[in-house]
C-alpha positions as a Markdown table, in Angstrom:
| # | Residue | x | y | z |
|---|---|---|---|---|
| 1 | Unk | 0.0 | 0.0 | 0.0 |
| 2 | Unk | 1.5 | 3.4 | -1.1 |
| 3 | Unk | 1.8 | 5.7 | 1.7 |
| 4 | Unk | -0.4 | 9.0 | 1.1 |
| 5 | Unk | 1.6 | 11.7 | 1.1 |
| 6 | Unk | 0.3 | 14.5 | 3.8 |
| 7 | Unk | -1.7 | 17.2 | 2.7 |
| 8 | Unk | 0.0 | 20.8 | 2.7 |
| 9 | Unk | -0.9 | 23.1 | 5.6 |
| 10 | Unk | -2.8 | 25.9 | 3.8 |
| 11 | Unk | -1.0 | 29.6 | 4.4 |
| 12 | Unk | -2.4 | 31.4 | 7.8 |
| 13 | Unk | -4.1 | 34.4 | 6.2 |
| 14 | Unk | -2.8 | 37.5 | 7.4 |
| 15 | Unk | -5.1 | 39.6 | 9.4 |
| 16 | Unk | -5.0 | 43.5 | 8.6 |
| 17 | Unk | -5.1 | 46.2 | 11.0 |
| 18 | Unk | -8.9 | 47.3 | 11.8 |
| 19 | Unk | -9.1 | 50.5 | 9.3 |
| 20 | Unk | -10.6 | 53.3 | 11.4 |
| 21 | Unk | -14.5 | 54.4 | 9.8 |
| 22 | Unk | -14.2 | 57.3 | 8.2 |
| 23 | Unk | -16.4 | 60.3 | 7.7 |
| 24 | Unk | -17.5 | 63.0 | 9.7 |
| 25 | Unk | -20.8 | 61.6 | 11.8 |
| 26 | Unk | -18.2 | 58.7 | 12.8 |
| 27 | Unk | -15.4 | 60.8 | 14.1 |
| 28 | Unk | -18.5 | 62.8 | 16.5 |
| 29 | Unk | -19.8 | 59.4 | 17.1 |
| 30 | Unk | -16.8 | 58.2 | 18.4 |
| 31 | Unk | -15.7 | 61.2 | 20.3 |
| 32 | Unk | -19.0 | 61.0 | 22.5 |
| 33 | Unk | -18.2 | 57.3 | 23.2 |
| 34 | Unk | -14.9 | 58.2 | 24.3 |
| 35 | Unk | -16.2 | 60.9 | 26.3 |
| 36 | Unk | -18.8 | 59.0 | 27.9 |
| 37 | Unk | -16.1 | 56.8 | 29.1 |
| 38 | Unk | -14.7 | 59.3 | 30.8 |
| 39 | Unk | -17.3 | 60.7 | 32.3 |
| 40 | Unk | -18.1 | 57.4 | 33.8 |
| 41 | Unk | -14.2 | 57.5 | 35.1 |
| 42 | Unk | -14.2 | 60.7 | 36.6 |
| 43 | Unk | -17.7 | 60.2 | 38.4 |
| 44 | Unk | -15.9 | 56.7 | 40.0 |
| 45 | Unk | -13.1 | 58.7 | 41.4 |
| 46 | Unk | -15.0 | 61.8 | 43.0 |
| 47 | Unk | -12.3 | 62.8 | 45.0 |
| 48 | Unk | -10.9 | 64.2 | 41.9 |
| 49 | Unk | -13.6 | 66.4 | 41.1 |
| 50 | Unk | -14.0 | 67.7 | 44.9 |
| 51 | Unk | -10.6 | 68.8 | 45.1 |
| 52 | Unk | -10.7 | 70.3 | 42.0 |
| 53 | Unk | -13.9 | 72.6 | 43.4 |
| 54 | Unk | -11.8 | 73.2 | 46.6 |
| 55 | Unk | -9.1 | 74.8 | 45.2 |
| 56 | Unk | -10.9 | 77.8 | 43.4 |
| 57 | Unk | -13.3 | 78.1 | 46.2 |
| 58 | Unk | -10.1 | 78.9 | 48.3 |
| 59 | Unk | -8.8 | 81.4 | 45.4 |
| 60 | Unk | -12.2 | 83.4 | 45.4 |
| 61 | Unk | -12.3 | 83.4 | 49.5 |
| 62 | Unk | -8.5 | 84.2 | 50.1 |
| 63 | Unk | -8.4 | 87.0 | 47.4 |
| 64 | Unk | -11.7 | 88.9 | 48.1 |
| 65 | Unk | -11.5 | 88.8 | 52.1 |
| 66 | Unk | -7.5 | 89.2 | 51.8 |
| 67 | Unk | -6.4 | 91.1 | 49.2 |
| 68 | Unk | -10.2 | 92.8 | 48.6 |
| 69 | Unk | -9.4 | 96.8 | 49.6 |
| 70 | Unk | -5.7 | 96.7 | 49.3 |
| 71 | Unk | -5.7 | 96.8 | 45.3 |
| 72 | Unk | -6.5 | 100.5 | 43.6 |
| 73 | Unk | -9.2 | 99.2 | 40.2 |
| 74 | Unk | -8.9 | 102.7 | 38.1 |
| 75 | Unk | -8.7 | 104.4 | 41.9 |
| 76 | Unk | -11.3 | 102.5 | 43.4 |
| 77 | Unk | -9.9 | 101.0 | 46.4 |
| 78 | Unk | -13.3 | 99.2 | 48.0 |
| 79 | Unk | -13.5 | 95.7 | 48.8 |
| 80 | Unk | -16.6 | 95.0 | 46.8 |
| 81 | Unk | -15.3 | 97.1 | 43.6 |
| 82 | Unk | -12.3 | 94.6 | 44.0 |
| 83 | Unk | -14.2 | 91.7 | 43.9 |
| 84 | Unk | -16.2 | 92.7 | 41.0 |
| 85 | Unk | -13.1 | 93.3 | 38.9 |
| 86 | Unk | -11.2 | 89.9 | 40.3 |
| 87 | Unk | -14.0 | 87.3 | 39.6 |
| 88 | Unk | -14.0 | 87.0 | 35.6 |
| 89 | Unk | -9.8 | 86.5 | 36.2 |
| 90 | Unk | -10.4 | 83.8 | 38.9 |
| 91 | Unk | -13.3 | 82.2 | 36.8 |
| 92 | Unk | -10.4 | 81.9 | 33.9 |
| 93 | Unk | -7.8 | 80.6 | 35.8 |
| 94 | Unk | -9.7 | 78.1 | 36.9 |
| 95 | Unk | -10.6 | 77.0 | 33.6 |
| 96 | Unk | -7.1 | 77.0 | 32.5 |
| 97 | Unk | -5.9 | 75.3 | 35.3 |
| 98 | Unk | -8.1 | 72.3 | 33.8 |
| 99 | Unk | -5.1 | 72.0 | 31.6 |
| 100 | Unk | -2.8 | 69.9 | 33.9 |
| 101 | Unk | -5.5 | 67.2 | 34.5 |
| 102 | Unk | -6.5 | 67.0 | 30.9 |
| 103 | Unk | -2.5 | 66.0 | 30.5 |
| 104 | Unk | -2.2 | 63.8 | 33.4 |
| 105 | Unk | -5.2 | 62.0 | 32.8 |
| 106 | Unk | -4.0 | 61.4 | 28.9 |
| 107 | Unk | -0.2 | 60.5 | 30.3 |
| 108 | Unk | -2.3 | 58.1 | 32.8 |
| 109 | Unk | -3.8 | 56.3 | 29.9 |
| 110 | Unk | -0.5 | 56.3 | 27.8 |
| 111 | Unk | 1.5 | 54.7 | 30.6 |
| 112 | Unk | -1.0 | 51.9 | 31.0 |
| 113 | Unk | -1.4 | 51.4 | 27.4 |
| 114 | Unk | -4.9 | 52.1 | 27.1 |
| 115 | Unk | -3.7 | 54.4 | 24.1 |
| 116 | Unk | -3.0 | 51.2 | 22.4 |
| 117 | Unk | -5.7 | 49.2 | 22.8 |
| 118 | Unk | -7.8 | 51.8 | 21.4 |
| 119 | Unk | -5.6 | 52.8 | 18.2 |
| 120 | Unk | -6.7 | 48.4 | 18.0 |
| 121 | Unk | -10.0 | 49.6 | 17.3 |
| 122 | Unk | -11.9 | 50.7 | 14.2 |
| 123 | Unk | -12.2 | 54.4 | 15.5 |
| 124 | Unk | -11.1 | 57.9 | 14.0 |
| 125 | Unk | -7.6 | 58.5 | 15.5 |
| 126 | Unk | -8.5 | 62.3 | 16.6 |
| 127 | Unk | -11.8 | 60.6 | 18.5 |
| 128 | Unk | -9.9 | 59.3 | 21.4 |
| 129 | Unk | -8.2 | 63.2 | 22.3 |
| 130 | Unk | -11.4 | 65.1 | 21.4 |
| 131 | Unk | -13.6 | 62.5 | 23.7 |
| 132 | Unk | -11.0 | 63.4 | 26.6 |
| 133 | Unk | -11.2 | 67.6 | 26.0 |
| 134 | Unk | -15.2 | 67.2 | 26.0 |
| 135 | Unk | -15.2 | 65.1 | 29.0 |
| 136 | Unk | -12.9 | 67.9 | 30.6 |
| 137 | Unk | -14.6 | 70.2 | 29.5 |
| 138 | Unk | -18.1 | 68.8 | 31.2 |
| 139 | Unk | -16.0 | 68.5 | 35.0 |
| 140 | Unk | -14.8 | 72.7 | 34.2 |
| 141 | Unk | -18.7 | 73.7 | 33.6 |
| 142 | Unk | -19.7 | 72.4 | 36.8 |
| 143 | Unk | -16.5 | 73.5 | 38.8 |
| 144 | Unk | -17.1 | 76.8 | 37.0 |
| 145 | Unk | -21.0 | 76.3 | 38.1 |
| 146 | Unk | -20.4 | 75.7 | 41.5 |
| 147 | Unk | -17.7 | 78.5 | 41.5 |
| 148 | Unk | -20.2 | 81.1 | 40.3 |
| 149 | Unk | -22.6 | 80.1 | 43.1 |
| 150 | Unk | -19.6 | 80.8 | 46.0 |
| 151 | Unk | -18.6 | 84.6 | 44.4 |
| 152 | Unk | -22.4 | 85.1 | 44.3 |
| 153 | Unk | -22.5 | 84.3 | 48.2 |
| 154 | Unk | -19.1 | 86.5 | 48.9 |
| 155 | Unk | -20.7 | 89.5 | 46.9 |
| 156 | Unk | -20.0 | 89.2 | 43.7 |
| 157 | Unk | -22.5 | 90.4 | 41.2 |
| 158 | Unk | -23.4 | 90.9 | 37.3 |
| 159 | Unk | -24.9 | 94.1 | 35.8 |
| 160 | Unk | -25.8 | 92.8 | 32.3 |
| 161 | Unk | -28.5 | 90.9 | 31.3 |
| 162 | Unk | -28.7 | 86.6 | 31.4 |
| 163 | Unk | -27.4 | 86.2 | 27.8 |
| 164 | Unk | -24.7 | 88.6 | 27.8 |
| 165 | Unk | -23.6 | 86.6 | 31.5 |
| 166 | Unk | -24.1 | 83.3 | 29.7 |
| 167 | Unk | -21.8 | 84.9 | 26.8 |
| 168 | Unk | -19.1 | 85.4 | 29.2 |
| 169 | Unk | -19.5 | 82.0 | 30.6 |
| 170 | Unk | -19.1 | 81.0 | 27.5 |
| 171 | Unk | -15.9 | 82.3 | 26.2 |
| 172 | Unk | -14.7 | 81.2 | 29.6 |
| 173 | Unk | -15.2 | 78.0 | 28.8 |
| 174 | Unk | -14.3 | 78.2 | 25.6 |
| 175 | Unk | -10.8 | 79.2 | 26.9 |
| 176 | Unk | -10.3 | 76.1 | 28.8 |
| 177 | Unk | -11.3 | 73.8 | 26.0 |
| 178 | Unk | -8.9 | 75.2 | 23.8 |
| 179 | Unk | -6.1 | 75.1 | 26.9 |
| 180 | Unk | -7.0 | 71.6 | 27.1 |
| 181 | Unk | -5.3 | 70.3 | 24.0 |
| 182 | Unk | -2.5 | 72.1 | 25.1 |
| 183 | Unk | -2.6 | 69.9 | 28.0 |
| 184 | Unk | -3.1 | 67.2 | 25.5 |
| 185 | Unk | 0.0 | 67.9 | 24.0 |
| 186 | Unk | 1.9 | 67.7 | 27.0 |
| 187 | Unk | 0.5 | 64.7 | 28.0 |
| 188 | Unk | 1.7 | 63.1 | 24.8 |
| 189 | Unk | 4.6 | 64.2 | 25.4 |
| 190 | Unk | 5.9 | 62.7 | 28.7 |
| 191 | Unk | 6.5 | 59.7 | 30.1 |
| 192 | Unk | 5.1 | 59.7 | 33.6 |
| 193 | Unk | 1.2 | 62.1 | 34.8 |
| 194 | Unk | 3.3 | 63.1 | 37.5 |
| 195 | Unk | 5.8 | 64.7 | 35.2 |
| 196 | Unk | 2.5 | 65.9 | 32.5 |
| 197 | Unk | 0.9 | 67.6 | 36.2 |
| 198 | Unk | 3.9 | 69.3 | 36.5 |
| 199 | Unk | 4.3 | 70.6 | 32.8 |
| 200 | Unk | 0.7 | 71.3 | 32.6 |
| 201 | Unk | 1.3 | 74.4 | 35.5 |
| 202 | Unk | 4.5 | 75.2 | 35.1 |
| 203 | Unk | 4.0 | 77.5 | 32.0 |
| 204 | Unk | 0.0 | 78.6 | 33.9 |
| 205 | Unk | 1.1 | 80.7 | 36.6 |
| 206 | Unk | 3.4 | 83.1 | 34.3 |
| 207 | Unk | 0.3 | 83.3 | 31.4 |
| 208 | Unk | -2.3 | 83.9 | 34.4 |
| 209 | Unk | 0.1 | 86.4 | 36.9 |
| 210 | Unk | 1.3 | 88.3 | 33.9 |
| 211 | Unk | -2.3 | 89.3 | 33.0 |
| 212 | Unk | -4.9 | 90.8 | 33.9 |
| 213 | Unk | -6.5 | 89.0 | 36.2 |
| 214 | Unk | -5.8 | 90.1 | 39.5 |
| 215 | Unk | -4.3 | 93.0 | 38.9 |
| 216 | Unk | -4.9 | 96.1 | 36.4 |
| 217 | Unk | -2.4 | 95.8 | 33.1 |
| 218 | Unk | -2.2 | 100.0 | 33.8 |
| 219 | Unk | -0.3 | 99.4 | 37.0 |
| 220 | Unk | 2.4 | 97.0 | 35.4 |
| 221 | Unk | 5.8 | 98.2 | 33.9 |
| 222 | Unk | 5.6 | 98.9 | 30.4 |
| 223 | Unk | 7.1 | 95.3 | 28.9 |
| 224 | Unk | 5.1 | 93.5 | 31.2 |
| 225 | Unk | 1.7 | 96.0 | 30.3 |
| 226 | Unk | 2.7 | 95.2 | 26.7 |
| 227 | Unk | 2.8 | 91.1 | 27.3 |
| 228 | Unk | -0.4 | 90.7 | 29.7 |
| 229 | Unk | -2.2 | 93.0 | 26.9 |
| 230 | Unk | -1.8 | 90.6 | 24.4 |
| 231 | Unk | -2.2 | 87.5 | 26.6 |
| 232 | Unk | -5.0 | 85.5 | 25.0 |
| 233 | Unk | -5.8 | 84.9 | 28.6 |
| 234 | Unk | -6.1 | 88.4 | 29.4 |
| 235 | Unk | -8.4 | 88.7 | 26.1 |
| 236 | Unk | -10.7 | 86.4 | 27.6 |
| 237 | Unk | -10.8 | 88.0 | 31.3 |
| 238 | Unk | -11.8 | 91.4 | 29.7 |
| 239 | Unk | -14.1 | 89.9 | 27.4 |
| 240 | Unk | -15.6 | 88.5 | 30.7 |
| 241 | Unk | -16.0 | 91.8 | 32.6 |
| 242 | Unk | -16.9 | 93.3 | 29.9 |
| 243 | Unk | -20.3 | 90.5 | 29.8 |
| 244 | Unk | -21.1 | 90.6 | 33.4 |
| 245 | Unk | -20.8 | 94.4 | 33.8 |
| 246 | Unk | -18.1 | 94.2 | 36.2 |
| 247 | Unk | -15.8 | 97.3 | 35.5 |
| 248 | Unk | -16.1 | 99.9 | 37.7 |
| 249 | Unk | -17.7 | 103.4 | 36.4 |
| 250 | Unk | -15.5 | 105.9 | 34.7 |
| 251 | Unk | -13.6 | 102.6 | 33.5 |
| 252 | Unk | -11.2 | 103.6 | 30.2 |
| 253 | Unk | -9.8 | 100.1 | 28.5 |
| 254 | Unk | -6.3 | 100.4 | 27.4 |
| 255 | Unk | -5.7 | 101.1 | 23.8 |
| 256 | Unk | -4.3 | 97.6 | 22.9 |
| 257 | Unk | -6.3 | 96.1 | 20.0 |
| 258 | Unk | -7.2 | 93.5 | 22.1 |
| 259 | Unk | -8.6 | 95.8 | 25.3 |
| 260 | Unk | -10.9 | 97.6 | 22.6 |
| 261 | Unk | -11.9 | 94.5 | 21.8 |
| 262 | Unk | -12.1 | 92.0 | 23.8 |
| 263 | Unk | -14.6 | 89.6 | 23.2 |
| 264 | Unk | -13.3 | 89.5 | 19.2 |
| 265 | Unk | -10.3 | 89.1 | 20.4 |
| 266 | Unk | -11.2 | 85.9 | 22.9 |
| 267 | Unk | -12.9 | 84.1 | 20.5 |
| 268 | Unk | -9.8 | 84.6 | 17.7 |
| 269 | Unk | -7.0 | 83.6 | 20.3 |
| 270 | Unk | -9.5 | 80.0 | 21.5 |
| 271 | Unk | -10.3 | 79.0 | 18.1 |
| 272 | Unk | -6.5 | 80.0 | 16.7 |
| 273 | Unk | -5.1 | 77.7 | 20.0 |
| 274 | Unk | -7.8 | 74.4 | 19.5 |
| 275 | Unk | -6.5 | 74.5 | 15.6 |
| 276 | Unk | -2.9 | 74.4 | 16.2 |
| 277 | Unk | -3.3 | 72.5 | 19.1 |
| 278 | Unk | -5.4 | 70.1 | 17.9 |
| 279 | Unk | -3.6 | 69.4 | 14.8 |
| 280 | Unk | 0.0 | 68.8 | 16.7 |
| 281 | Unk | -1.9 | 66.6 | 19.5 |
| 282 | Unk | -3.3 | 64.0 | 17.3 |
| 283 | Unk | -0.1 | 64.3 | 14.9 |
| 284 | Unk | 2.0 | 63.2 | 18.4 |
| 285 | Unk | -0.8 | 60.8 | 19.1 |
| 286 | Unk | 0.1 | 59.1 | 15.9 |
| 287 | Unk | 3.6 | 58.9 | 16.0 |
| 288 | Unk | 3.4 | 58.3 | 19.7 |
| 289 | Unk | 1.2 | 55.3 | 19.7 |
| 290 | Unk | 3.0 | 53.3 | 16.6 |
């Protein structure tokens, strides 16, 4: 009997890469589901979001009762003109200040190589950073709710009418989702959340102090006056005041293009930062991830 000869094995097929679904409605899609996984993150670790509604209740209460009556706004040296002026710079930093978690929380996910499982799936590669900005952008609104709430118990007040206050919260927040993907960036770009914590305020407390947040621009020397007038930050603070009606009467805005106007000025600076920001974010997301 004639042995059979065995049967060649057939060639494994080779499995591609999941292609990630193009096309606009896709890339929102997938951004929401991202974000909603976040969300659902953030609300299992609350102690996250209650210090991070601590520590600009404490900014509001330490620099109205402390530094409220020692600060001359356009000669005005009263505690409740001081408060006025200092809320729309405090609402602002705190948006900003959203920046280092954004980063950390993106380093967290790159370290534990959650990055990669998702650039496994069939997903738009920008939908994984823009789910994480909208999700930070949901914990600033209600920090930024519940900081609203405490000036209005320490004496803060608007003089406008609801939309132009809603405008102003607006830009506000527009500000910190554009700051976010700066914190995106930097997040990307380190090894360790500790290290993107650390990079996310490092380069905060000279754009917010060099400003005009908490101090008028007029009373600075003129390099510094020159710097916090153009801030994009600054932009946004006097686009702020401006909305709620907090300066104080008599108040002349200095002649910087973006004093006159402010609230042009905000919106060009936000929009300006999420494009380039954006665009190098998910470029280092790319190259980061392969």
């Amino acid at each position: 009997m004639t042995p059979t000869s065995p049967t060649p094995a057939s060639p494994t097929p080779r499995l591609a890469a999941p292609r990630p679904r193009g096309g606009i409605a896709q890339g929102v899609n997938d951004s929401l589901v991202i974000a909603k996984r976040n969300l659902i993150r953030m609300s299992r670790i609350p102690e996250v979001i209650i210090f991070g509604l601590i520590q600009p209740v404490m900014f509001v209460v330490l620099f109205s009762y402390v530094f409220g009556g020692s600060i001359s706004v356009d000669g005005n040296t009263s505690p409740a003109a001081y408060r006025e002026f200092l809320m729309a710079g405090i609402f602002a930093q705190t948006v900003t200040f959203a920046t280092a978690g954004a980063g950390a929380g993106i380093a967290d996910d790159m370290h534990k190589g959650l990055i990669d499982r998702f650039r496994s799936l069939p997903m738009a590669r920008g939908a994984v950073l823009t789910g994480r900005t909208l999700a930070d952008l949901v914990q600033t609104t209600l920090t930024l709710v519940v900081l609203a709430v405490v000036a209005l118990l320490v004496g803060w007040r608007t003089h406008t009418s609801a939309g132009e206050v809603l405008a102003g919260f607006a830009l506000l927040l527009l500000l910190g989702y554009a700051f976010s993907w700066i914190g995106a960036l930097i997040g990307l770009s380190v090894r360790t959340p500790e290290a993107a914590t650390s990079g996310g305020l490092i380069w905060l407390f000279p754009l917010t102090f060099i400003s005009n947040a908490f101090v008028p621009s007029e009373n600075m020397p003129a390099f510094l006056r020159t710097i916090a007038e153009w801030n994009p930050f600054s932009a946004t603070v006097q686009a702020a005041r401006q909305l709620f009606g907090n300066f104080p009467p008599g108040y002349e805005a200095p002649a910087a293009w973006p004093m006159q106007h402010p609230v042009t000025a905000s919106i060009l600076w936000s929009v300006l930062i999420v494009v380039v920001f954006r665009t190098l974010s998910v470029r280092k997301y790319r190259s980061a991830s392969t």
